[in-house]
N, C-alpha and C positions, 0 to 999 in steps of 0.2 A: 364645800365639803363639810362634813360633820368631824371634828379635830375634838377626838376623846383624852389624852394626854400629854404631856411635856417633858420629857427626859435630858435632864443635864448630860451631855459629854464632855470631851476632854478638848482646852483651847477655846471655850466659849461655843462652841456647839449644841444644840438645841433640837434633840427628836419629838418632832411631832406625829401621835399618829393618828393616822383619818381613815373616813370609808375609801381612801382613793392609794392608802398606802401609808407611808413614811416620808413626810419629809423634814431637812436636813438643811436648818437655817443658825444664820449667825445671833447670837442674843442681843448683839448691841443693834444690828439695824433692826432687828423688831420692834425693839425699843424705843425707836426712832418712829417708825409708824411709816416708813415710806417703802417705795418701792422695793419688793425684795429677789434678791441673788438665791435660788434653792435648787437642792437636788432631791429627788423624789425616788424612792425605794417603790416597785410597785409589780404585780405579774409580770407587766413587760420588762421591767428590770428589774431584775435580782431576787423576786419574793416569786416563789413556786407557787402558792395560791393566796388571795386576800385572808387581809387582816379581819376578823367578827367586832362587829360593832359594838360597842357599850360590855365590851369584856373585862374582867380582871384580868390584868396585867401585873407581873414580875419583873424591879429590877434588883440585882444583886451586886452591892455597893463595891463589895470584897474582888469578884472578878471581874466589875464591869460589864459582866451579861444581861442583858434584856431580853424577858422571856413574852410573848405576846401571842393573845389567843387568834387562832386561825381559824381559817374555816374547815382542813382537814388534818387540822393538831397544832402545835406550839409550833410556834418560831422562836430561833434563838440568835440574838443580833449581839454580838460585841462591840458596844457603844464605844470602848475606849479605843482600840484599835481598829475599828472599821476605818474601808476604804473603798471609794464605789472602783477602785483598781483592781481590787480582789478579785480574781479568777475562780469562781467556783464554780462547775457546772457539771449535769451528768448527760450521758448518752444514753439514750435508752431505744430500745427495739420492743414500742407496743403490741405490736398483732403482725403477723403472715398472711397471704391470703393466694389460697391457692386453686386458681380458676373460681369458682363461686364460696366456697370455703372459707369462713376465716377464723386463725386461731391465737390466742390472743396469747403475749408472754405470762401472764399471771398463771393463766392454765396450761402451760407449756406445750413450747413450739414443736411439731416435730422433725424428727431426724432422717428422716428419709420420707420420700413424696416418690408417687408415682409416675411411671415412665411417661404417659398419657400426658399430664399436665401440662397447660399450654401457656397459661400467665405466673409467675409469680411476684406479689406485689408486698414489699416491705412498708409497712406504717412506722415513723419514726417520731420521737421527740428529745429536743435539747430542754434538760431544766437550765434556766439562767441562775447563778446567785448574786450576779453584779446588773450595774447598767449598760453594761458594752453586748456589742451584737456581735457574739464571736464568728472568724470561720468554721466550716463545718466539711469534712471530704467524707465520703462514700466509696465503695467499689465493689467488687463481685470479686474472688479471686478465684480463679479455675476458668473464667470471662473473659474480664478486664485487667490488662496492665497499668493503667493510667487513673490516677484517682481522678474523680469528681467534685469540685468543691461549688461552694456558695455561702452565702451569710445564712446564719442560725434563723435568721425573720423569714428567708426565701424558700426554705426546705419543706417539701414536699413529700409526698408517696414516693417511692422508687418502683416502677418495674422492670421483668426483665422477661419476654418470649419469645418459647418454645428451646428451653436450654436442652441440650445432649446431654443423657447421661453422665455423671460422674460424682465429683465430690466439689462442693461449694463452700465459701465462706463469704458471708456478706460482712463488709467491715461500715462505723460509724465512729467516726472521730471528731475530737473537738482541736481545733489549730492554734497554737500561740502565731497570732498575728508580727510581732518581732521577732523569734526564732524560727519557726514553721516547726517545733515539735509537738508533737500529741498531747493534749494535755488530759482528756479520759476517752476513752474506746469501749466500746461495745460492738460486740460481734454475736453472729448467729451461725453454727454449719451445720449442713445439711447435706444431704445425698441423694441425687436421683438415681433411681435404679437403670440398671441395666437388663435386659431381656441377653434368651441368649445370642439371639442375632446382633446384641451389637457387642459382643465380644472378640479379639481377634481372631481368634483360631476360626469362629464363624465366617469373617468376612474374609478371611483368608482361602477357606472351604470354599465359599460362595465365588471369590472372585478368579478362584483357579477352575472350578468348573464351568464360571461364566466363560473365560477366557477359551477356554479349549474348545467350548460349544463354538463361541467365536470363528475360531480357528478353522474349524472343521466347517462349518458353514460359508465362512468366507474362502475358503477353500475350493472347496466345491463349486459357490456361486463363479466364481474368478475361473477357475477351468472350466466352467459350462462357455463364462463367455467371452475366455481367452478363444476355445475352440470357434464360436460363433464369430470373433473376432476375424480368426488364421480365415478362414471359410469365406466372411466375405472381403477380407483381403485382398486374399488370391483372388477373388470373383472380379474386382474393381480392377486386379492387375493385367488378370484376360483378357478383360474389357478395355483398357488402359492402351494394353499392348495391340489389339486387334483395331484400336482406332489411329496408333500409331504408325503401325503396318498400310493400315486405309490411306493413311493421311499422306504418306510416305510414297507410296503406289500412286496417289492420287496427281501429287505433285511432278512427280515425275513423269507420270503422262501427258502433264499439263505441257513440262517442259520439252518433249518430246514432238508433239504435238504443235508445239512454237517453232521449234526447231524443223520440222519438215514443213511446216507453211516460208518461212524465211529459208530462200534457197541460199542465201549469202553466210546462213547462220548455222551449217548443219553438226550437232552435237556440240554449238558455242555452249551453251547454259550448263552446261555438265562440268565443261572445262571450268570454268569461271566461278561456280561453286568450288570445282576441287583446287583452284589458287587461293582463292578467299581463302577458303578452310587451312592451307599450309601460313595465309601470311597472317591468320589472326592467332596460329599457335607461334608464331615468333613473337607478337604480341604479348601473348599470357593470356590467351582464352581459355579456359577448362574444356571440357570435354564438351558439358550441355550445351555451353556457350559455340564451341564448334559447329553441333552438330544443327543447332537452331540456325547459325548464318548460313549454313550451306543451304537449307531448305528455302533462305529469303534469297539467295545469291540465283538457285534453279529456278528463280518466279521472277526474277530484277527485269525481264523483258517484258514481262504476260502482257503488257500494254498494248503491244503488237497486236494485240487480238482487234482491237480497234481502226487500227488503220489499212488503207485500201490496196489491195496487192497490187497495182498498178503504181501505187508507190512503194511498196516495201518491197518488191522482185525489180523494181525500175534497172535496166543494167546501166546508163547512164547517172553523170552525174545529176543528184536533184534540186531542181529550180530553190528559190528561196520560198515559194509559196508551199512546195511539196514539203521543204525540208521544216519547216514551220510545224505543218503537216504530221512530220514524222516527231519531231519533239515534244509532241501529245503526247506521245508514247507512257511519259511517265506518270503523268496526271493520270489518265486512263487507267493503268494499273495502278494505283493507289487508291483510283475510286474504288474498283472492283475488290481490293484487298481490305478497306477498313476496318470492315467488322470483322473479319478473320482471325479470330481469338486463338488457334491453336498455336502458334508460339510466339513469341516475343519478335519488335520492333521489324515486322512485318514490312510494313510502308517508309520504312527508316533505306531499305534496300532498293527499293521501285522508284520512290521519288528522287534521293538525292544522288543517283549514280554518275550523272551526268554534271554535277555542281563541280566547278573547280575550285585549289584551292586558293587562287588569287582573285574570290567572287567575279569572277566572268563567265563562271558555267549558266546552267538552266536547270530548274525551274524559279527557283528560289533566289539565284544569287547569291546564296551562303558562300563565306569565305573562312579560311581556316576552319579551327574546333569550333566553330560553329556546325560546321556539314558533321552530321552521325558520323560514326566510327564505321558504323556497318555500310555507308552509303561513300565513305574513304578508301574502304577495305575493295569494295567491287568497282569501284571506279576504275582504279588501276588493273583489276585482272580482268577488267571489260574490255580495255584500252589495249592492253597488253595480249590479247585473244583477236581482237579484231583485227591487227597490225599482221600477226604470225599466221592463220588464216587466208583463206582463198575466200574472197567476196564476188558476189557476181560481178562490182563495176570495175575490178581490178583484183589482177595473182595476189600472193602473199606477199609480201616483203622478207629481205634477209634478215634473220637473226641481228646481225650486226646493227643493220637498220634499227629494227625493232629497238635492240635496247640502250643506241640512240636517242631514240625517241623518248625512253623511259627515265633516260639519264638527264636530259632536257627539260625533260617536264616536272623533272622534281621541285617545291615549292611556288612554282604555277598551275600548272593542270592538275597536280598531285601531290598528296600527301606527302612530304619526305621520307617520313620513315617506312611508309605502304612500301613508296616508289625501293627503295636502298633494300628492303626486304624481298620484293619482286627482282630483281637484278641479281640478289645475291642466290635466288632461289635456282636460276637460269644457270648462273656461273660456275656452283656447285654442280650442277647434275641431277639435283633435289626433282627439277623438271626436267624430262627428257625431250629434248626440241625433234630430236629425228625421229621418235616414234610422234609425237604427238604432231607434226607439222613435217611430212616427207616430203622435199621438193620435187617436184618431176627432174629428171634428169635433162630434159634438154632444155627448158627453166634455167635449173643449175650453169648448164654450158654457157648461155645466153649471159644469166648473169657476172657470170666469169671474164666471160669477154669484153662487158661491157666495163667490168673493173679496169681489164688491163687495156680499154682504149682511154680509160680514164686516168690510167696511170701514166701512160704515153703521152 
C-alpha cells in the first residue's frame, strides 16, 4: 500500500494512513521491524468512503482531531479517543422502486403510489463508522408484525408484492447486538390508494347485493329441484311399492302353489311364516326384520318343487333312499333362491331349517349359534306345524302331544329360546289351536278313549 502519513495518538499508538485506509499500530513493535498486530480503518469498517491519496492533511494538537482528505470530503477521526468499539452508524433508505419506476431519496420519495402497483422494492444502505458488522432489522408495518433482521454485510433490496391498499411504513434499523435496542432508524410512509370499491361501505353494497342475488337464486335453483326431487321420489316409490306388491303376490303364489302340490302340507307355509313372525317379535325383530322372515319362512319349502310326487304324496312311511330323496329338498331351494336379491338372508331360511341344535340335523350339521337365526326361528314353527297338522301318512296329533314334543326338544332339536317362545305362544292363546287345527270329533272320541284305556 502506498502509507502517506504518521499520527502520534495516545498510549503509543500510531495512525498510519494509506491508499487502503487507516491503520492502527503500536510504535514500539514498528520499531522492532517484526511482525505486526494492526487494526485497519477502511470502507468496509468504519470509513464511509476512501481516504485521497497524496492529500493535505490536518491534525489538531488542542482536541486531538485528525482531519483527512477524502474522496467525497474530509474526515474527521479523534485520534485521542478513538475506539474501533465506537458505534457509529446511519440507516439510510437510497431509492423506492415502484414496478419499473425508480425514485431515489435525494429527490424525494413519494407519498402515496398507485392502487395498480404490483412490486415495491426498497434499496437500502447502512454507513458503518466502526469495524464491527452490525445487526440490521427491517419491516413493513401495516404487513408485517415480526421484524426481519440480518448482518449489515448481508442486506439486500427488500421487496414487497402486490400490497392492498392502505397506509405503510417501512422501518430500517441498526441493532445493539448486547441490548437489542435501536441504535439509528430510518423509515419511509407511504400510502396506497384506495379506489372506491375497496372501501367498506362498497363491499358491503356489493356483498349484500351479492348475497341476496345468492339467495334468490339458490332459492329458486333448490325449489326447482326440491320439486324434481318430491317427483321422482314418489316415481321410485310407486315403483318400489308396485315391485313390492309383485314380489309379495308373487311369493305367495309360489307358496300356494307348494302347498296344493304337497297334499300333507295344505296352507303349512302360511302357518309357519305367521309363527316365525310372532316368535322373532318376542325376540326383538322390528317390523322390516318381521316382515322380511315371513317372506323367507312362505318359501322355507320351495325345494319341494324338485322332488318327485310319488315321493312327496307317498302315504306310507318313506324308505331311507326316498327319505334321502326328500332331504334334497333344502339344497334345491337354496339353489333356486341364491341370487334372489329382493330381501335379506333368503337361503338362511331354505337351507338351515331342518339343522338341529345339537348338530345332528341336515344339511350342514350346524350346531348351536352356528345355525342362522332365521333358519332357528322356522325350524321350530316347521316342527311345531307338522306335529299339529293332518299329514297324509298319519292324523294330527294332540296338542298336548305336540308340545311334548316341543318341551323335549328344546336344546336338542331346537333352539331353547325359539322352542320356550313357541310353548309360551300356544299356552297364552297368542295361537288359537282350535281354529287353526279342528279335530274331527270322532278323532277326538277315539282319542279320549284311548287316554282313559291308558289311564286304566
Amino acid at each position: 500500500y502506498n502509507n502517506f502519513d504518521i499520527w502520534d495518538g495516545k498510549d503509543g499508538e500510531l495512525f498510519v494512513t494509506s491508499s487502503a485506509g487507516i491503520f492502527i499500530v503500536d510504535e514500539n513493535e514498528l520499531l522492532k521491524g517484526g511482525i505486526l498486530n494492526y487494526e485497519q480503518l477502511s470502507t468496509f469498517n468504519g470509513l464511509p468512503f476512501p481516504v485521497t491519496a497524496n492529500s493535505w492533511n490536518y491534525f489538531d494538537e488542542a482536541s486531538g482531531l485528525l482531519y483527512l482528505g477524502a474522496q467525497n470530503g474530509v474526515l474527521k477521526l479523534d485520534i485521542n479517543n478513538y475506539s474501533i468499539k465506537d458505534e457509529t452508524y446511519r440507516a439510510n433508505i437510497l431509492s423506492v422502486s415502484l414496478d419499473d419506476d425508480v425514485y431515489y431519496s435525494y429527490q424525494g420519495l413519494p407519498r402515496e403510489i398507485d392502487r395498480n402497483i404490483k412490486k415495491v422494492k426498497f434499496s437500502t444502505e447502512i454507513i458503518n463508522y466502526t469495524k464491527n458488522d452490525p445487526t440490521v432489522s427491517y419491516f413493513l408495518e401495516g404487513l408485517e408484525t415480526v421484524q426481519n433482521t440480518c448482518l449489515a454485510s448481508e442486506l439486500a433490496d427488500v421487496t414487497y408484492n402486490n400490497l392492498n391498499p392502505g397506509s405503510y411504513i417501512f422501518h430500517l434499523n441498526v441493532i445493539d447486538d448486547e441490548t437489542g435496542n435501536v441504535i439509528t432508524h430510518s423509515y419511509y410512509q407511504f400510502e396506497k390508494k384506495e379506489e372506491f370499491y375497496d372501501t367498506i361501505k362498497f363491499l358491503v353494497y356489493f356483498y349484500l347485493v351479492a348475497g341476496l342475488a345468492l339467495i334468490f337464486i339458490t332459492s329458486f335453483v333448490v325449489s326447482y329441484w326440491e320439486q324434481r326431487t318430491i317427483e321422482a321420489q314418489k316415481l321410485k316409490i310407486e315403483l318400489a311399492e308396485q315391485q313390492i306388491n309383485m314380489g309379495n303376490q308373487t311369493i305367495l303364489t309360489i307358496a300356494k302353489a307348494l302347498d296344493a302340490r304337497d297334499q300333507r302340507t295344505q296352507k303349512h307355509s302360511a302357518r309357519v311364516a305367521k309363527y316365525s313372525v310372532l316368535i322373532a317379535r318376542e325376540l326383538g325383530f322390528d317390523d322390516k326384520s318381521c316382515e322380511n322372515l315371513k317372506k323367507v319362512a312362505l318359501l322355507h319349502d320351495l325345494g319341494k318343487i324338485g322332488i318327485p310326487d310319488r315321493i312327496l304324496n307317498k302315504p306310507d312311511k318313506l324308505t331311507d333312499e326316498e327319505y334321502a330323496v326328500m332331504k334334497s329338498h333344502v339344497t334345491i331351494g337354496a339353489e333356486i333362491l341364491k341370487n334372489f336379491t329382493s330381501f335379506e338372508h333368503i337361503t338362511d331360511g331354505v337351507l338351515y331349517h331342518h339343522e338341529r341344535y345339537d348338530g345332528k340335523g341336515y344339511v350342514k350339521g350346524l350346531k348351536g349359534e352356528e345355525i342362522p337365526i332365521y333358519g332357528r326361528i322356522i325350524a321350530v314353527a316347521d316342527a311345531f306345524d307338522a306335529m299339529a297338522a293332518n299329514r297324509i301318512y298319519r292324523k294330527q296329533l294332540d296338542i298336548s302331544v305336540v308340545l311334548d314334543q316341543i318341551e323335549k326338544g328344546k336344546g336338542s332339536q331346537f333352539d331353547p329360546k325359539c322352542a320356550e317362545i313357541m310353548l309360551k305362544l300356544v299356552r297364552t292363546g297368542v295361537i288359537d289351536i282350535s281354529k287353526l287345527y279342528p279335530m274331527p270329533k270322532a278323532q277326538s272320541e277315539t282319542d279320549k278313549a284311548e287316554d282313559s284305556q291308558s289311564a286304566g
